[in-house]
C-alpha positions in Angstrom: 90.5 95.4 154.5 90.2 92.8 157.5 92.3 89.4 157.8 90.2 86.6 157.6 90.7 82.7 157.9 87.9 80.1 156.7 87.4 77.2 155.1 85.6 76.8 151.8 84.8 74.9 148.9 86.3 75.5 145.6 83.3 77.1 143.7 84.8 78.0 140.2 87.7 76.7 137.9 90.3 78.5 138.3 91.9 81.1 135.7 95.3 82.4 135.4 95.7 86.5 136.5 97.4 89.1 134.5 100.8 87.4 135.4 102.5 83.7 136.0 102.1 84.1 139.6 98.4 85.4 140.0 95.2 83.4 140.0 91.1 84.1 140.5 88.4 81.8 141.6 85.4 81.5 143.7 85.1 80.1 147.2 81.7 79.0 148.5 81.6 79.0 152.8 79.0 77.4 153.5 77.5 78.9 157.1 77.2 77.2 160.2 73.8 79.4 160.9 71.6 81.3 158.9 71.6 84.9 158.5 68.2 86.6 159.9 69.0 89.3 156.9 68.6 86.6 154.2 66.8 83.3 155.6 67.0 81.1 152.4 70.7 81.8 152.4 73.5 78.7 153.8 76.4 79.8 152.4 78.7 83.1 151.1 80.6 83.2 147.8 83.6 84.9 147.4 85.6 85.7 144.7 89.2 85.2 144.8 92.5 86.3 143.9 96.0 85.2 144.6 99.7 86.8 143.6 101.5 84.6 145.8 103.5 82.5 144.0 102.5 78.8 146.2 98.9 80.0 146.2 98.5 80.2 142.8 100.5 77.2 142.0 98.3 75.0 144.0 94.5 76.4 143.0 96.1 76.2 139.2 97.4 72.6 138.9 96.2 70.9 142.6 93.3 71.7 143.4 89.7 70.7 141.8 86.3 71.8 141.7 85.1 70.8 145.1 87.8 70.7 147.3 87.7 71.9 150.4 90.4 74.7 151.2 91.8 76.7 154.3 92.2 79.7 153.0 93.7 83.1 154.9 93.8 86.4 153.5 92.0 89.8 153.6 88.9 90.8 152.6 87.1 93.5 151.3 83.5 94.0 151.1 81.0 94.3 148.0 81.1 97.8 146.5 77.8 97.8 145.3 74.4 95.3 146.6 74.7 91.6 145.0 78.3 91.5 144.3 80.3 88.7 146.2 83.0 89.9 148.8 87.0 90.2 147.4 89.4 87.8 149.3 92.5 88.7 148.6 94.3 85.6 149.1 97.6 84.9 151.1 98.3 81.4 152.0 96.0 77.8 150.7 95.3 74.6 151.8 93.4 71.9 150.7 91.7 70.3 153.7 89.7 67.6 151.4 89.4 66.5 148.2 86.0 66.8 146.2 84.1 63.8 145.8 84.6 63.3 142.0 87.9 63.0 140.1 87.2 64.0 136.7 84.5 66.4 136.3 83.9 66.4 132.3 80.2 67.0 131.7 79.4 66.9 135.6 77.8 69.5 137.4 77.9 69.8 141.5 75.6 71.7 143.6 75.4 71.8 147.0 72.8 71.6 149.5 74.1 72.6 152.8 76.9 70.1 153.7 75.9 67.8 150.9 76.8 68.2 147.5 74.7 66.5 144.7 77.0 64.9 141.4 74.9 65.2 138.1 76.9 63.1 136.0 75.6 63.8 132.2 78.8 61.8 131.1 76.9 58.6 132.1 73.7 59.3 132.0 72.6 59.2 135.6 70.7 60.7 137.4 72.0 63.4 141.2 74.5 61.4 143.4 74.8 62.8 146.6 78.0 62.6 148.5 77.9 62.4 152.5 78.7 65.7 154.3 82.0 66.3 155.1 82.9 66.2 159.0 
């Protein structure tokens, strides 16, 4: 397991662990270069757990599909080809809120630093929210 900080976007809704003060999730980082193993690639998911007891307060009843957390912890690499890394998480922060306040029937992808809104709620068509700094 090696410590790691980075920041990340909330990828998943977050779900209560096996007990009060646990917590999983997915993180998308979205990379600053592309990896010459995987050229389409721009960002790394990871999935997420927390047992500490601020952690899993904030991704539980703060945080929001979207946001952009600080996030330090260790992680463990994939076992087997395909499967995200494990971030065993320590400490959270949210850095910036997501773009959207209620999410409904929305979905959000991203592009790189953009992220595109697809609001069926209102029957519109993509939105796409300026990249964060």
């Amino acid at each position: 397991m090696n410590p790691i900080t980075l920041d990340g976007y909330l990828d998943t809704a977050p779900e209560p662990g096996p007990h009060p003060a646990a917590a999983h999730f997915d993180l998308i980082r979205l990379l600053d270069h592309q990896d010459t193993t995987e050229p389409d690639s721009c960002a790394q998911v990871f999935a997420c757990t927390t047992e500490t007891p601020a952690a899993t307060e904030l991704i539980l009843h703060r945080a929001q599909l979207g946001d952009l957390l600080h996030i330090s912890g260790t992680v463990t690499e994939p076992g087997s080809p395909g499967t995200p890394p494990h971030l065993r998480v320590h400490a959270i922060d949210v850095l910036d809120t997501a773009p959207i306040t209620t999410l409904g029937a929305t979905v959000l992808e991203r592009y790189g630093t953009y992220v595109l809104v697809f609001d069926a709620d209102r029957d519109r068509g993509p939105r796409c929210s300026p990249p964060t700094p």
